[in-house]
PDB file of N, CA, C and O in Angstrom:
ATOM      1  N   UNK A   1    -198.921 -73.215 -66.648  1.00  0.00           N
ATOM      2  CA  UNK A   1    -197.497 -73.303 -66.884  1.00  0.00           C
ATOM      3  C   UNK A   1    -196.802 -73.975 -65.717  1.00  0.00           C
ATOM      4  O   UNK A   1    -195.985 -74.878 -65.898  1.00  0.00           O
ATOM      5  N   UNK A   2    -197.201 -73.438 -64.286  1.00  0.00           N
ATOM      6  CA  UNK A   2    -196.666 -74.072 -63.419  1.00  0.00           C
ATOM      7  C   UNK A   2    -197.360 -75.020 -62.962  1.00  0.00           C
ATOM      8  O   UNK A   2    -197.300 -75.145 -61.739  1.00  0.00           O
ATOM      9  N   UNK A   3    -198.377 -76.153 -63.837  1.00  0.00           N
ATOM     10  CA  UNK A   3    -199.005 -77.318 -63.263  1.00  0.00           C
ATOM     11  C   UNK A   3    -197.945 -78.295 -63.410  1.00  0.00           C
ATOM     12  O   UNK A   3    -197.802 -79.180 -62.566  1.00  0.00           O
ATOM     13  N   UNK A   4    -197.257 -78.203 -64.338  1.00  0.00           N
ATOM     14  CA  UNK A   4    -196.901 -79.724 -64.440  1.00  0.00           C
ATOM     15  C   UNK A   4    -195.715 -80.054 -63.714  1.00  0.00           C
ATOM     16  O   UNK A   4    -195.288 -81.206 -63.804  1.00  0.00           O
ATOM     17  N   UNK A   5    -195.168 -79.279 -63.063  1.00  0.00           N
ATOM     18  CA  UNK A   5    -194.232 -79.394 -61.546  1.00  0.00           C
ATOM     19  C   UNK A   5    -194.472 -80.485 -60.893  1.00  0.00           C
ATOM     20  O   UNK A   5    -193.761 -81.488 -60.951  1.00  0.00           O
ATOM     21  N   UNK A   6    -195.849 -80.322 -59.992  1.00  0.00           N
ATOM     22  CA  UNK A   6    -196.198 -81.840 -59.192  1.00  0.00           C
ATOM     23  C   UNK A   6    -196.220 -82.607 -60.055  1.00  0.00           C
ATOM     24  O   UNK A   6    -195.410 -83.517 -59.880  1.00  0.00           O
ATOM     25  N   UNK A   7    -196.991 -82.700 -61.259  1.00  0.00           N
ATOM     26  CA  UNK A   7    -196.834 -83.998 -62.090  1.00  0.00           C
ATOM     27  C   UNK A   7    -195.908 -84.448 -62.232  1.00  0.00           C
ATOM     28  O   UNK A   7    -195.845 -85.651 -61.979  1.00  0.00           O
ATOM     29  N   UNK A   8    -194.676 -83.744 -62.711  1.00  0.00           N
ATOM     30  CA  UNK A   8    -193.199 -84.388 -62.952  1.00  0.00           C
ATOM     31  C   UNK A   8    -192.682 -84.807 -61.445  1.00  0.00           C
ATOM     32  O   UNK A   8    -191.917 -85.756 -61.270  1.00  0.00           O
ATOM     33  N   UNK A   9    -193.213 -83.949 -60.331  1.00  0.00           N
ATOM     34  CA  UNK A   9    -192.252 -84.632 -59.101  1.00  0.00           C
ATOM     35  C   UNK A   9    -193.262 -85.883 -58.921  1.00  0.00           C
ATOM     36  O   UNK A   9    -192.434 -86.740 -58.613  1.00  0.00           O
ATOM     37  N   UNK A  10    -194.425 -86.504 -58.912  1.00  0.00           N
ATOM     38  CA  UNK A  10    -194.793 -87.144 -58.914  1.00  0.00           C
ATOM     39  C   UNK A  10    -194.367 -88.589 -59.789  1.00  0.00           C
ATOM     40  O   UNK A  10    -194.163 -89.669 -59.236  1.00  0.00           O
ATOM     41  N   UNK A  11    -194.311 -88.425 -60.793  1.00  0.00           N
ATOM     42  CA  UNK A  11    -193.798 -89.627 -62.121  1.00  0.00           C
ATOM     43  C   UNK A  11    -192.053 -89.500 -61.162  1.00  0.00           C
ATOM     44  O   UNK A  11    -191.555 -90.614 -61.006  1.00  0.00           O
ATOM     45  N   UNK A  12    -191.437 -88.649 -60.741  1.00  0.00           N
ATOM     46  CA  UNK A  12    -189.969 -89.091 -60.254  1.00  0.00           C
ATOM     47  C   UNK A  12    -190.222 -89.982 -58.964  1.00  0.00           C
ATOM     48  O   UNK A  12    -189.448 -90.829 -58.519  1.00  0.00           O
ATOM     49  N   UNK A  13    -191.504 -89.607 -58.434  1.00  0.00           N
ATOM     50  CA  UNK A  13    -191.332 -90.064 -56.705  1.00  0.00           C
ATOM     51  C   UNK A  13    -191.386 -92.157 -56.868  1.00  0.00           C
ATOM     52  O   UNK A  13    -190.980 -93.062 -56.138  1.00  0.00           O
ATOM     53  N   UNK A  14    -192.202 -92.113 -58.389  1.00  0.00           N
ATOM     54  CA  UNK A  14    -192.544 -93.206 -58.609  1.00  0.00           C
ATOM     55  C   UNK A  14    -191.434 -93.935 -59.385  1.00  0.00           C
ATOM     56  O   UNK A  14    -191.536 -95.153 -59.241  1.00  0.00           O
ATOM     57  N   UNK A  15    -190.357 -93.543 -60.200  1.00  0.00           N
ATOM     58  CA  UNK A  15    -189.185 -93.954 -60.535  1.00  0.00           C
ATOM     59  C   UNK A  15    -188.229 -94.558 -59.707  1.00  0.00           C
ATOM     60  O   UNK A  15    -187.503 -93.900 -58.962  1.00  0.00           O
ATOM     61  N   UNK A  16    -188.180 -96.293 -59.839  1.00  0.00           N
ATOM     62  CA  UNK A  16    -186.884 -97.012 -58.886  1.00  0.00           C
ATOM     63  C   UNK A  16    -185.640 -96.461 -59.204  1.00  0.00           C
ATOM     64  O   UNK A  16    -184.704 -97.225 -58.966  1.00  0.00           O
ATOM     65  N   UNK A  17    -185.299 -95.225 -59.730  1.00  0.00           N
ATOM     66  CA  UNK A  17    -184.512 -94.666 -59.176  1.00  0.00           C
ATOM     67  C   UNK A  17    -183.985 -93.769 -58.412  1.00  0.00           C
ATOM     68  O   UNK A  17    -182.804 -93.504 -58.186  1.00  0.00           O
ATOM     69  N   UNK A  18    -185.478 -93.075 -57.822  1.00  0.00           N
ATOM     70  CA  UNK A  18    -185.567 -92.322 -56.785  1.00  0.00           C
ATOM     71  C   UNK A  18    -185.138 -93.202 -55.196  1.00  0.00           C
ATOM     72  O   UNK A  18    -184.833 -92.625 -54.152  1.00  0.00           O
ATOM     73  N   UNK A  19    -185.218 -94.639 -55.383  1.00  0.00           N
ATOM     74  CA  UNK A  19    -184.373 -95.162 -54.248  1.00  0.00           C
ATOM     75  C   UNK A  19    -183.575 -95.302 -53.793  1.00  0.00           C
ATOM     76  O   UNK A  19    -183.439 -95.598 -52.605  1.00  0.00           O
ATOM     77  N   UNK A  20    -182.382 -95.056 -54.976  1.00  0.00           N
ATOM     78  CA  UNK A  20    -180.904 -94.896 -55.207  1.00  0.00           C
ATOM     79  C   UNK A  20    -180.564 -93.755 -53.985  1.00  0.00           C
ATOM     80  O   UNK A  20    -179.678 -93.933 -53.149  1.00  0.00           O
ATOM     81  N   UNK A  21    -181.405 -92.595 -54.042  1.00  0.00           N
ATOM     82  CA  UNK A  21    -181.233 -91.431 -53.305  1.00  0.00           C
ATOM     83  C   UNK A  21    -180.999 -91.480 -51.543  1.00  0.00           C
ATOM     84  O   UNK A  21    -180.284 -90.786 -50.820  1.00  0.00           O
ATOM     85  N   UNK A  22    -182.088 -92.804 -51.178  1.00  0.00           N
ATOM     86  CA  UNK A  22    -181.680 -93.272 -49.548  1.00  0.00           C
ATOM     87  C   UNK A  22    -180.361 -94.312 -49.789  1.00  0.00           C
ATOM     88  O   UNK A  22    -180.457 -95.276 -49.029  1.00  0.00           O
ATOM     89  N   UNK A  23    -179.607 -94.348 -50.327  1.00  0.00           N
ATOM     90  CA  UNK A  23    -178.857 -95.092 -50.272  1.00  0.00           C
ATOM     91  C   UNK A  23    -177.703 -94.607 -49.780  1.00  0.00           C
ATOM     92  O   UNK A  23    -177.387 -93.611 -50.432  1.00  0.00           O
ATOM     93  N   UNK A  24    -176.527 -94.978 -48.490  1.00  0.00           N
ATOM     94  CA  UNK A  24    -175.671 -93.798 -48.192  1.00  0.00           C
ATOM     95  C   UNK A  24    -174.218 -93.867 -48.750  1.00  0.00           C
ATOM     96  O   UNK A  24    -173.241 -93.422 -48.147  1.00  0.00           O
ATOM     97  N   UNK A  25    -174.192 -94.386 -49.793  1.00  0.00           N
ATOM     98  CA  UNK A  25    -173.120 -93.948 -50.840  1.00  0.00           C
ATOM     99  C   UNK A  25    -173.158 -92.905 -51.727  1.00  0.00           C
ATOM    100  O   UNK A  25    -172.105 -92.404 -52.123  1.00  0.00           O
ATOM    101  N   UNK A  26    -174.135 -92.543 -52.060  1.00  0.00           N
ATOM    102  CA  UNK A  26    -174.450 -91.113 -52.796  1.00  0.00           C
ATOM    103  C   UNK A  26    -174.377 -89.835 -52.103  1.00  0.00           C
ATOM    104  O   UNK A  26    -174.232 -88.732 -52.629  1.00  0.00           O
ATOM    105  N   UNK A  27    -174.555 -90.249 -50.197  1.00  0.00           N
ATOM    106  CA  UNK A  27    -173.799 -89.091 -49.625  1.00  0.00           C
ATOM    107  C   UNK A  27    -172.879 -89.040 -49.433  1.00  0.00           C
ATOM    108  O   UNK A  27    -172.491 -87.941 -49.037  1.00  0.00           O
ATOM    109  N   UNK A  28    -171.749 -90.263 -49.573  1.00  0.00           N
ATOM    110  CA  UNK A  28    -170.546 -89.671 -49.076  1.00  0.00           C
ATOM    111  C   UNK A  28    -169.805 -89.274 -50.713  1.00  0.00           C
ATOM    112  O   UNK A  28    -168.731 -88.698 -50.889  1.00  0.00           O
ATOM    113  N   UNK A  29    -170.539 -89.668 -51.530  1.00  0.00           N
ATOM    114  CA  UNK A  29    -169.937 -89.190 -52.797  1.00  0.00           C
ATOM    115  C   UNK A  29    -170.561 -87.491 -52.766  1.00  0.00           C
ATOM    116  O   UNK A  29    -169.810 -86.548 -53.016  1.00  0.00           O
ATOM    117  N   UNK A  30    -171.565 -87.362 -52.530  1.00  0.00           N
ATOM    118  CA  UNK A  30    -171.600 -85.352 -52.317  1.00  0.00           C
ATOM    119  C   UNK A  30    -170.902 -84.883 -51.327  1.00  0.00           C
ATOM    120  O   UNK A  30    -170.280 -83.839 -51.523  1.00  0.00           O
ATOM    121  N   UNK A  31    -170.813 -85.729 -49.637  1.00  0.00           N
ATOM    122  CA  UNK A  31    -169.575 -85.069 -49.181  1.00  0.00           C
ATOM    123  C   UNK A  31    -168.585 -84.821 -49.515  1.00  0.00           C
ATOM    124  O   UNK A  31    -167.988 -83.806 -49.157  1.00  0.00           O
ATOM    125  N   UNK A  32    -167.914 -86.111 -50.686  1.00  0.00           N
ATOM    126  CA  UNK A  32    -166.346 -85.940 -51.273  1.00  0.00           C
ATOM    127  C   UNK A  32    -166.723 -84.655 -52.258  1.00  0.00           C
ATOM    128  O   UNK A  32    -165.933 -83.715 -52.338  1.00  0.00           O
ATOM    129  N   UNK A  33    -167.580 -84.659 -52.771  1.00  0.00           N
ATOM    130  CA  UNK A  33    -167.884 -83.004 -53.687  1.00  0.00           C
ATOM    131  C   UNK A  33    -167.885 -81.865 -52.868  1.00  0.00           C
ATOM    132  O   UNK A  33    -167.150 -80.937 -53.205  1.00  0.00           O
ATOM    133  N   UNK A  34    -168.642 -81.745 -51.747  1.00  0.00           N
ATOM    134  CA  UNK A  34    -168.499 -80.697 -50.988  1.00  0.00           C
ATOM    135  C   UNK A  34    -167.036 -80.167 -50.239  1.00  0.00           C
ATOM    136  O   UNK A  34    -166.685 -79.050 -49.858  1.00  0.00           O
ATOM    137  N   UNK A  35    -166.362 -81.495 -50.213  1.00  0.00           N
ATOM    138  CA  UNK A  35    -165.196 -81.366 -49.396  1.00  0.00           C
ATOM    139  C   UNK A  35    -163.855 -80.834 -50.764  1.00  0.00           C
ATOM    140  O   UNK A  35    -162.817 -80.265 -50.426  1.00  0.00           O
ATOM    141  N   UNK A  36    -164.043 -81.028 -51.621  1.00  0.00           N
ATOM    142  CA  UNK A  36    -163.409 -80.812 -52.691  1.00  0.00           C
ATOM    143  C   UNK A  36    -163.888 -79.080 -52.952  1.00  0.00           C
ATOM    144  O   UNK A  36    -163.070 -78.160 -52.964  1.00  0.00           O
ATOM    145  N   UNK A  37    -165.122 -78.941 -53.115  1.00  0.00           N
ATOM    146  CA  UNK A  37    -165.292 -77.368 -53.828  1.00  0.00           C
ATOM    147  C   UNK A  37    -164.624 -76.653 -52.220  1.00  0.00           C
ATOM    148  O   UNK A  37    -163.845 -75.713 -52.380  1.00  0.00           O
ATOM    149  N   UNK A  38    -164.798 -76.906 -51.356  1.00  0.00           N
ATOM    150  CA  UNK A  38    -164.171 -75.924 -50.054  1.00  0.00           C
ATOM    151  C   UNK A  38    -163.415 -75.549 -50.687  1.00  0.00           C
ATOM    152  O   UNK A  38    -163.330 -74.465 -51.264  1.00  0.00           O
ATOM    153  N   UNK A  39    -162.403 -76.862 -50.651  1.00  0.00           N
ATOM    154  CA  UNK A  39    -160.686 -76.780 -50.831  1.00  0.00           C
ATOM    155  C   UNK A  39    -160.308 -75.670 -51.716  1.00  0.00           C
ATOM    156  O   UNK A  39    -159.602 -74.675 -51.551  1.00  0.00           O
ATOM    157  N   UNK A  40    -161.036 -76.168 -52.775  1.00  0.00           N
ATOM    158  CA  UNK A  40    -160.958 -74.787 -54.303  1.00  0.00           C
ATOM    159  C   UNK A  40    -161.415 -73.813 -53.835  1.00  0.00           C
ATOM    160  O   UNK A  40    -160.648 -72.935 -54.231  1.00  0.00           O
ATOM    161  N   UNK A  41    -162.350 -73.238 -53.095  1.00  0.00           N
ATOM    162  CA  UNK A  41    -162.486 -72.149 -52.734  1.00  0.00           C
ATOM    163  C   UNK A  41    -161.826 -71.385 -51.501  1.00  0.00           C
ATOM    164  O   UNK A  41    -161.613 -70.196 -51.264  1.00  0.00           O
ATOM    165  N   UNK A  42    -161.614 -72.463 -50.882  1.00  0.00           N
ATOM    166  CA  UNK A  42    -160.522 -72.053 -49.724  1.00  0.00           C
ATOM    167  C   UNK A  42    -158.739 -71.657 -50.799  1.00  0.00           C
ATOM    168  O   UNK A  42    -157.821 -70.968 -50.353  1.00  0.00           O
ATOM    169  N   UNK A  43    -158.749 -72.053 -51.604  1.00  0.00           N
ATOM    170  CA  UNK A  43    -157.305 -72.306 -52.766  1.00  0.00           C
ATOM    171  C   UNK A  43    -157.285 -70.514 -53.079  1.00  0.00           C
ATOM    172  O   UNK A  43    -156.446 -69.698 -52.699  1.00  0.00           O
ATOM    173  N   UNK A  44    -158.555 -70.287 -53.920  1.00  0.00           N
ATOM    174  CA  UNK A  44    -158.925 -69.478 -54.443  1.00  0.00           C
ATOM    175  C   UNK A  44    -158.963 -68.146 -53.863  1.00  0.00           C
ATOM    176  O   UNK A  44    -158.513 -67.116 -54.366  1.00  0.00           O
ATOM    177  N   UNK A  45    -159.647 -68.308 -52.564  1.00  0.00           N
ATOM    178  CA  UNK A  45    -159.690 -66.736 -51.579  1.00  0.00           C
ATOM    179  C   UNK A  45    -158.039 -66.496 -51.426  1.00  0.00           C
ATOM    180  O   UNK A  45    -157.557 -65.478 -51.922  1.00  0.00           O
ATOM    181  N   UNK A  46    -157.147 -67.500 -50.698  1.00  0.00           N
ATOM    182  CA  UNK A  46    -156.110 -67.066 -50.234  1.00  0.00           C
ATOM    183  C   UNK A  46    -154.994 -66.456 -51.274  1.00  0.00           C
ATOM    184  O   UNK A  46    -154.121 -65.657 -50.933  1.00  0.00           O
ATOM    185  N   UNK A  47    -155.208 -67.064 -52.837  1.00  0.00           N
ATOM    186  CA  UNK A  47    -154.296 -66.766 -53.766  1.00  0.00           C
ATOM    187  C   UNK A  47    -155.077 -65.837 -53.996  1.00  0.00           C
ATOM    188  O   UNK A  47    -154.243 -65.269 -54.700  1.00  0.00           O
ATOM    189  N   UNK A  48    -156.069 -65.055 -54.045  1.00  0.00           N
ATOM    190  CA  UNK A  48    -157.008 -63.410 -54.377  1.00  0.00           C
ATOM    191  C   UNK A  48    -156.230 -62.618 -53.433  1.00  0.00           C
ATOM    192  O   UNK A  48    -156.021 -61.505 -53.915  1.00  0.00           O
ATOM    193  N   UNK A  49    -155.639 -62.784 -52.090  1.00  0.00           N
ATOM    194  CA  UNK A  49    -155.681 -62.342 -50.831  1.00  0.00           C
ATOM    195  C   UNK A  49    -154.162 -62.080 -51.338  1.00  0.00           C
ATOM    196  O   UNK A  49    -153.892 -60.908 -51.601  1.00  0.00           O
ATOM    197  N   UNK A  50    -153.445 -62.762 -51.453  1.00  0.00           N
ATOM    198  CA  UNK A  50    -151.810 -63.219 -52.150  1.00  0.00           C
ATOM    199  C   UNK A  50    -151.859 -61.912 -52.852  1.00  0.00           C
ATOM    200  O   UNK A  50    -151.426 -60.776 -52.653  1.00  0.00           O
ATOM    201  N   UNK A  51    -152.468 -62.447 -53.632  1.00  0.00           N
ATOM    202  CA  UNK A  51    -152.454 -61.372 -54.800  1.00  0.00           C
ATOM    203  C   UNK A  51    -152.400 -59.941 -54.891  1.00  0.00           C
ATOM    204  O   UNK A  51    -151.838 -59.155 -55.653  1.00  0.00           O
ATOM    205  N   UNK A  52    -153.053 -59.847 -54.022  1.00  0.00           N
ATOM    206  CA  UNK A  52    -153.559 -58.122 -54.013  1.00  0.00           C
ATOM    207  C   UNK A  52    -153.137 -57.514 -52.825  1.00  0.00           C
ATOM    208  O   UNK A  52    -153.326 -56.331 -52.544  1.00  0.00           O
ATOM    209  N   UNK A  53    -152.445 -58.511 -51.988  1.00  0.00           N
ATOM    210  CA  UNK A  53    -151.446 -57.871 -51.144  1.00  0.00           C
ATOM    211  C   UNK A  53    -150.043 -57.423 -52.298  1.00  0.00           C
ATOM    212  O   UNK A  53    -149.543 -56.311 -52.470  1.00  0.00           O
ATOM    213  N   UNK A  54    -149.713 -58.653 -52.906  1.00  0.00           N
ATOM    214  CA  UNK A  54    -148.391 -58.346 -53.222  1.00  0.00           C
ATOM    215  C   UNK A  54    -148.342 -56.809 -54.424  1.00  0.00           C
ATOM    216  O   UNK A  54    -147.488 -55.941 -54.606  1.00  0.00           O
ATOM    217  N   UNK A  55    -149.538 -57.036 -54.959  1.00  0.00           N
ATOM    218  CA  UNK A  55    -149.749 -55.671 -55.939  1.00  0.00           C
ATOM    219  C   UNK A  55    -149.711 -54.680 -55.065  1.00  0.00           C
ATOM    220  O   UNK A  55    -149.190 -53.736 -55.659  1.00  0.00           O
ATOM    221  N   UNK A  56    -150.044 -54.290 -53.699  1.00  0.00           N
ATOM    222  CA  UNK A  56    -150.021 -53.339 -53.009  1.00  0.00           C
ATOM    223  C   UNK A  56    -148.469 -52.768 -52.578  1.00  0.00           C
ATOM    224  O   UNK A  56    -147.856 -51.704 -52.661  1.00  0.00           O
ATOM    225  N   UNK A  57    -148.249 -53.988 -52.124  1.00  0.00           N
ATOM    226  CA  UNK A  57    -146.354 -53.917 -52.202  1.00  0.00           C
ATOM    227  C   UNK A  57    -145.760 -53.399 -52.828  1.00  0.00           C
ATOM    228  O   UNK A  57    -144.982 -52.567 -52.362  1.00  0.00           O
ATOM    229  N   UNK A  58    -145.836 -53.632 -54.164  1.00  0.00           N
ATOM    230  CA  UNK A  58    -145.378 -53.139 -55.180  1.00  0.00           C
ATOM    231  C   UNK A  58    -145.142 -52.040 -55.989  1.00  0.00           C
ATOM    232  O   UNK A  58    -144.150 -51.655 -56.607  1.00  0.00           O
ATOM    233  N   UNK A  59    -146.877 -51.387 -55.777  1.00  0.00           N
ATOM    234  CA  UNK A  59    -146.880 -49.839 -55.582  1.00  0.00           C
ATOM    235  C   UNK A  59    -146.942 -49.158 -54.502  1.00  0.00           C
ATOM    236  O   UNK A  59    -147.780 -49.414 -53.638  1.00  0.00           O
ATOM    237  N   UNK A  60    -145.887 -47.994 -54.369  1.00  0.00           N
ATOM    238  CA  UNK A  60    -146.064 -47.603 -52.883  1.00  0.00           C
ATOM    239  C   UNK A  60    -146.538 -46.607 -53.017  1.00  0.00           C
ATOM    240  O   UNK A  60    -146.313 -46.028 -54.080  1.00  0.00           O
ATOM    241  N   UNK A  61    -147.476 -45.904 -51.924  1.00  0.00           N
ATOM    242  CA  UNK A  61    -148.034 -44.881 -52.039  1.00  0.00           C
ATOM    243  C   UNK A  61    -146.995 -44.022 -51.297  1.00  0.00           C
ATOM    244  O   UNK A  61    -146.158 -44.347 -50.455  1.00  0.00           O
ATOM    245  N   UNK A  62    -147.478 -42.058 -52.211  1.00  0.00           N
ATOM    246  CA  UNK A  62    -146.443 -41.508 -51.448  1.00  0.00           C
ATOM    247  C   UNK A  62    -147.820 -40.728 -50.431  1.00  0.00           C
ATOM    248  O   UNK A  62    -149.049 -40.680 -50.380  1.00  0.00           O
ATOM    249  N   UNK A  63    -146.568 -40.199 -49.720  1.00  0.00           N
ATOM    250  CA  UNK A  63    -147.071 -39.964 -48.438  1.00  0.00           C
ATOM    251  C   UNK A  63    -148.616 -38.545 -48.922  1.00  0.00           C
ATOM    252  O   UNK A  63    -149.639 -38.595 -48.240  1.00  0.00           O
ATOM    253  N   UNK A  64    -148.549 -37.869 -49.646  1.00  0.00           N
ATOM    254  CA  UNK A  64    -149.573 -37.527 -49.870  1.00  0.00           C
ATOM    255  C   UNK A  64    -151.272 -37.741 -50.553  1.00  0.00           C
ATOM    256  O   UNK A  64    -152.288 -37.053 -50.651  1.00  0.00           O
ATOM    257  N   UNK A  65    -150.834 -39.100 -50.916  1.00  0.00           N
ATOM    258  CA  UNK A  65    -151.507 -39.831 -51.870  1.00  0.00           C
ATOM    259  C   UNK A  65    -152.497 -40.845 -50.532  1.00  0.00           C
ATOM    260  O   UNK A  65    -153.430 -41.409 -51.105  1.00  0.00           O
ATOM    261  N   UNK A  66    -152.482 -41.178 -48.920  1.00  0.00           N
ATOM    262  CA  UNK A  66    -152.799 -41.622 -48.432  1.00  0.00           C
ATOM    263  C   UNK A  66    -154.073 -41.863 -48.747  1.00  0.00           C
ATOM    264  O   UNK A  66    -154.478 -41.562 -49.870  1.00  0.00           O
ATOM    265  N   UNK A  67    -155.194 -42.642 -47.489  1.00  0.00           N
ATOM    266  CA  UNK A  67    -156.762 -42.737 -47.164  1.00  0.00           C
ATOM    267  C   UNK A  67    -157.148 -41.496 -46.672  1.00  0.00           C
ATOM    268  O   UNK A  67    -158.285 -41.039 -46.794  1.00  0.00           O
ATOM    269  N   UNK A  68    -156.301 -40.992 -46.168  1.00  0.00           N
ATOM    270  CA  UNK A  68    -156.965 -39.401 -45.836  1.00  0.00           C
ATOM    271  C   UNK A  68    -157.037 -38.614 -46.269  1.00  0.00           C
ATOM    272  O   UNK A  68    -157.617 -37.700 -45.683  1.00  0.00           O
ATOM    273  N   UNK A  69    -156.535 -38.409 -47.525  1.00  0.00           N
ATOM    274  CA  UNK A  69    -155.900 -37.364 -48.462  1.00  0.00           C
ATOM    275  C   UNK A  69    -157.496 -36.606 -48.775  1.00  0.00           C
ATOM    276  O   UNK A  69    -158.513 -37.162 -49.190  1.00  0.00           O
ATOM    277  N   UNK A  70    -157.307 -35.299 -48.450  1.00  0.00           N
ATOM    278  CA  UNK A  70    -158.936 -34.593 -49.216  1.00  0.00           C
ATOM    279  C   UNK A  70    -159.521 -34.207 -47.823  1.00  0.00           C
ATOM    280  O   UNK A  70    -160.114 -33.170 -47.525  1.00  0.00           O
ATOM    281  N   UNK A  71    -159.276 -35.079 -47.185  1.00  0.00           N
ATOM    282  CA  UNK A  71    -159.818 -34.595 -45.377  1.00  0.00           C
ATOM    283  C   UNK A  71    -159.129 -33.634 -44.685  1.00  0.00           C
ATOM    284  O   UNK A  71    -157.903 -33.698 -44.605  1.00  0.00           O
ATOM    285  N   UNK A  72    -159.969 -32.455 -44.004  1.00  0.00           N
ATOM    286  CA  UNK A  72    -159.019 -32.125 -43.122  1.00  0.00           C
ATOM    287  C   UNK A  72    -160.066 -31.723 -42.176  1.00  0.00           C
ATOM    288  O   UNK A  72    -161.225 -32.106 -42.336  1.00  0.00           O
ATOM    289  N   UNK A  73    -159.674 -30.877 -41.077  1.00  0.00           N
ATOM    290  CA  UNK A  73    -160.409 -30.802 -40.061  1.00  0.00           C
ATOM    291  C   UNK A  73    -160.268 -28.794 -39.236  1.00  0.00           C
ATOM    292  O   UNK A  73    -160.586 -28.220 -38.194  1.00  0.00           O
ATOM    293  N   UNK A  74    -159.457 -28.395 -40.840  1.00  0.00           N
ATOM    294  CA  UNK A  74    -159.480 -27.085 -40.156  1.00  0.00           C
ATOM    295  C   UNK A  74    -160.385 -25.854 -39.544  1.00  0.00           C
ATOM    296  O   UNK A  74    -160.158 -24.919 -38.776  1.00  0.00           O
ATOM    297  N   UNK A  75    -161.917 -26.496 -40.529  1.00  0.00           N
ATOM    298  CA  UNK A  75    -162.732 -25.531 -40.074  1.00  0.00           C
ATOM    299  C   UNK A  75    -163.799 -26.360 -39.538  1.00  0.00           C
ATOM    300  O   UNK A  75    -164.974 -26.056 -39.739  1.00  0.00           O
ATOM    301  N   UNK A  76    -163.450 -27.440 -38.834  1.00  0.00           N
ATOM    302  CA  UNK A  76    -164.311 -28.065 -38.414  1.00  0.00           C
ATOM    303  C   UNK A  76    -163.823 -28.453 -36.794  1.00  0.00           C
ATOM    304  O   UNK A  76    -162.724 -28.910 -36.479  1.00  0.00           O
ATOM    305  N   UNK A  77    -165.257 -28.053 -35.637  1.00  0.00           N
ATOM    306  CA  UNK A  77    -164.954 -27.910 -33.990  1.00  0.00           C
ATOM    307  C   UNK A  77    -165.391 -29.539 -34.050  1.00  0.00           C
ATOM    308  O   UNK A  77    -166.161 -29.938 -34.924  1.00  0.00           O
ATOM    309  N   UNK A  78    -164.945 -30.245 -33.251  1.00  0.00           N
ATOM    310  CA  UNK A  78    -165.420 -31.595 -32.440  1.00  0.00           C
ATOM    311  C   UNK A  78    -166.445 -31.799 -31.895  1.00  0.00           C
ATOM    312  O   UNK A  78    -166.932 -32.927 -31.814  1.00  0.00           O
ATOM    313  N   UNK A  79    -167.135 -30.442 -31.273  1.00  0.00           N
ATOM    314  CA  UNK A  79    -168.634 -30.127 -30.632  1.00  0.00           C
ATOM    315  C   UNK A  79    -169.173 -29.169 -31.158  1.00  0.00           C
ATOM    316  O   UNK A  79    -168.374 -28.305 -30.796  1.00  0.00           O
ATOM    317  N   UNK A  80    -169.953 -28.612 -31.766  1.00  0.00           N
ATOM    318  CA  UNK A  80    -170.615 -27.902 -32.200  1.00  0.00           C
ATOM    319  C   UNK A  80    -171.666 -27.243 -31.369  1.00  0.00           C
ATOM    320  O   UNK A  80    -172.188 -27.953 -30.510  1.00  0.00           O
ATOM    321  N   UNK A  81    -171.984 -26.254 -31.456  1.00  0.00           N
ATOM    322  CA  UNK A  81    -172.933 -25.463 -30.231  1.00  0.00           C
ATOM    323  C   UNK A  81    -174.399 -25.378 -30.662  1.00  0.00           C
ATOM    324  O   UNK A  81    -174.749 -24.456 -31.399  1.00  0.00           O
ATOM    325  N   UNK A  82    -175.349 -26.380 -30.196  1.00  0.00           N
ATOM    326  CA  UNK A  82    -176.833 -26.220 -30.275  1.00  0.00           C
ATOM    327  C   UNK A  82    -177.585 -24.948 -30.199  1.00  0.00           C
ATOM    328  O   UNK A  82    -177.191 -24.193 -29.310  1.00  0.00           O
ATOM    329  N   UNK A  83    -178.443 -24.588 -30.823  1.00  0.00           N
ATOM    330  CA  UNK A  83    -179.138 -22.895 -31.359  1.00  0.00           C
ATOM    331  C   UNK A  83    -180.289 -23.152 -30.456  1.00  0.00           C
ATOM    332  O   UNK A  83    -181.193 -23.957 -30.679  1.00  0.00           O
ATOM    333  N   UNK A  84    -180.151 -22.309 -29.311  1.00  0.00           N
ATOM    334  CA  UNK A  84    -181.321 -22.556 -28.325  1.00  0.00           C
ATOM    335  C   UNK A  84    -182.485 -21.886 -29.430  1.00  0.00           C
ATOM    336  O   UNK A  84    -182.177 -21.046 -30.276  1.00  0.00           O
ATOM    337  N   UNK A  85    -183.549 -22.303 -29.286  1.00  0.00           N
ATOM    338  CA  UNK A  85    -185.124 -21.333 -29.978  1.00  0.00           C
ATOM    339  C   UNK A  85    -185.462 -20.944 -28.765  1.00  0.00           C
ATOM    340  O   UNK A  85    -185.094 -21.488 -27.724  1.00  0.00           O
ATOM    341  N   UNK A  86    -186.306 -19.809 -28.878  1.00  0.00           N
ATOM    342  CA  UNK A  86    -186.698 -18.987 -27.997  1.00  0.00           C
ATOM    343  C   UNK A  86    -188.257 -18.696 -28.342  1.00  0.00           C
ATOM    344  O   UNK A  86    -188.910 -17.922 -27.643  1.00  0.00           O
TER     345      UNK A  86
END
């Protein structure tokens, strides 16, 4: 199943149009592609970022509803005392 891989890269290596490929207009036409998908993805993160700030805005949390909410620390010491064995 996986023989005919080299064969096919072989019959391409031998295709005059595999020469096209050293030619350096075909890289600056993938740089202009590469330089283009950034942009869109650079477009894309910041309007995600936009976005979900301004939804945050919008709903405000109340003060009990925080990241800490559920935590507390009343029955819990900062150091805890190691159980010597004897």
């Amino acid at each position: 199943m996986g023989s005919w891989l080299p064969l096919a890269a072989a019959l391409l290596l031998r295709v005059p149009a595999a020469e096209a490929l050293a030619e350096p207009e075909l890289c600056y036409v993938l740089d202009g592609v590469l330089f283009l998908y950034g942009i869109v993805l650079t477009v894309l993160y910041c309007r995600l970022k936009f976005v979900t700030r301004r939804a945050l805005q919008r709903t405000p949390m109340k003060p009990e509803e925080g990241i800490y909410t559920g935590l507390s620390t009343e029955h819990q010491e900062t150091y805890e005392m190691l159980q010597h064995k004897s």
